[in-house]
N, C-alpha and C positions, 0 to 999 in steps of 0.2 A: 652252793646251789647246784644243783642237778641237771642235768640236760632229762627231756623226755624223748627226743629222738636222735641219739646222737649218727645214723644214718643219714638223715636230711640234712643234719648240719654239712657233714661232711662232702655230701652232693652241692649243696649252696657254694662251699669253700670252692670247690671245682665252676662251681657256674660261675660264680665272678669272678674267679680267678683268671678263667677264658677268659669273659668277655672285656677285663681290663686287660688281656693280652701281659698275664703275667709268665716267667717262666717255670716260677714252681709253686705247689701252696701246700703247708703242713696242716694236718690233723692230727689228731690224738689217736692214737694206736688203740686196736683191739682185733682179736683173732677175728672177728667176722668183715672186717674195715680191709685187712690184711688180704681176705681170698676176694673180696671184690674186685680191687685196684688190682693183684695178679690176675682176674680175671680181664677187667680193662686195658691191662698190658698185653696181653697174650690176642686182643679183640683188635689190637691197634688203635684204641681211642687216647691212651696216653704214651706219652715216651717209653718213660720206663719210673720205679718207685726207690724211696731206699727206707730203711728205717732205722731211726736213728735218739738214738738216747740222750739226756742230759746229765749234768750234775746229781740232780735228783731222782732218779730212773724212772723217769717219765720218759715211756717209747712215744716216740710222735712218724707218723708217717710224712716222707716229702715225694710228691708226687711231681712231678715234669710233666708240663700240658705240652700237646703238640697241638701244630695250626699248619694250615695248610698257606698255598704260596702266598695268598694276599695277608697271610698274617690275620686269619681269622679263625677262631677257633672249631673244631669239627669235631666236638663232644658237646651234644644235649642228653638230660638225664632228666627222667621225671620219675618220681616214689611214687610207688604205688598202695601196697601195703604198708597203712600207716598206725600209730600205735593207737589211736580211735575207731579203726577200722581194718583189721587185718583182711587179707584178701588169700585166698588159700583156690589153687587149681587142682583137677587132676590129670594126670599126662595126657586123656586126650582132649583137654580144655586147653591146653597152655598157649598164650597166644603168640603169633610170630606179629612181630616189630616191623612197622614200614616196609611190609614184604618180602619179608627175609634180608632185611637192610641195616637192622639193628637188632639187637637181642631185648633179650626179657633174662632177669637175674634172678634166681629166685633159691629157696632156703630147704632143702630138701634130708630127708634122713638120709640119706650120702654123702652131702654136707652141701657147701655153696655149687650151683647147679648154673651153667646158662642152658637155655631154651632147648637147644640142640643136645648138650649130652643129656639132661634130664630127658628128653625123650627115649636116647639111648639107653641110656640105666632104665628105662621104665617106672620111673617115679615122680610124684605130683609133688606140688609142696606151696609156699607163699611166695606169691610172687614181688620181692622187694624192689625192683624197678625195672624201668627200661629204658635202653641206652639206644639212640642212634645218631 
């Protein structure tokens, strides 16, 4: 059986992952899964990723949640463009997050874009969520 959106899944995996206060949670690998979570790394919203193969070469990504002191998790993500409804900006649409508190991710022909350098590159695109 098929996933129809295997970006929410893999947001969901992180959301409860947090909030059961786990240390890591694996997803299925795929090149677009790949630049987000480097994106999320590089954002500070998670530790760090690795990716890692089985028997069967099935890539799966492990991701490392971080929490802050009280051991609460300090990554929300909500999808935006969804596969019922895609949402496409243009660079001067694109919207800032909580004030410039969180990013907006989005899918751009220069490839996976946060909010800030898609505006640098001068290019729009879909915006697939936002993280704060």
């Amino acid at each position: 059986m098929s996933m129809t959106d295997p970006l929410a899944d893999m947001f969901s995996r992180i959301r409860n992952g947090s909030k059961e206060k786990f240390e890591k949670v694996d997803v299925p690998s795929s090149k677009m899964k790949r630049e987000i979570v480097k994106i999320l790394k590089d954002e500070g919203f998670i530790k760090n990723f690795k990716v890692i193969t089985d028997d069967l070469k099935h890539e799966m990504i492990r991701i490392f949640l971080k929490y802050d002191a009280n051991k609460k998790g300090i990554i929300h993500i909500k999808r935006i463009s969804k596969p019922g409804r895609r949402v496409y900006m243009g660079v001067d649409r694109i919207p800032s997050v909580m004030s410039a508190l969180g990013i907006s991710i989005l899918s751009t022909p220069k490839g996976i874009l946060t909010d800030k350098a898609a505006r640098e590159a001068n290019v729009g695109g879909e915006v697939l969520c936002y993280v704060w």
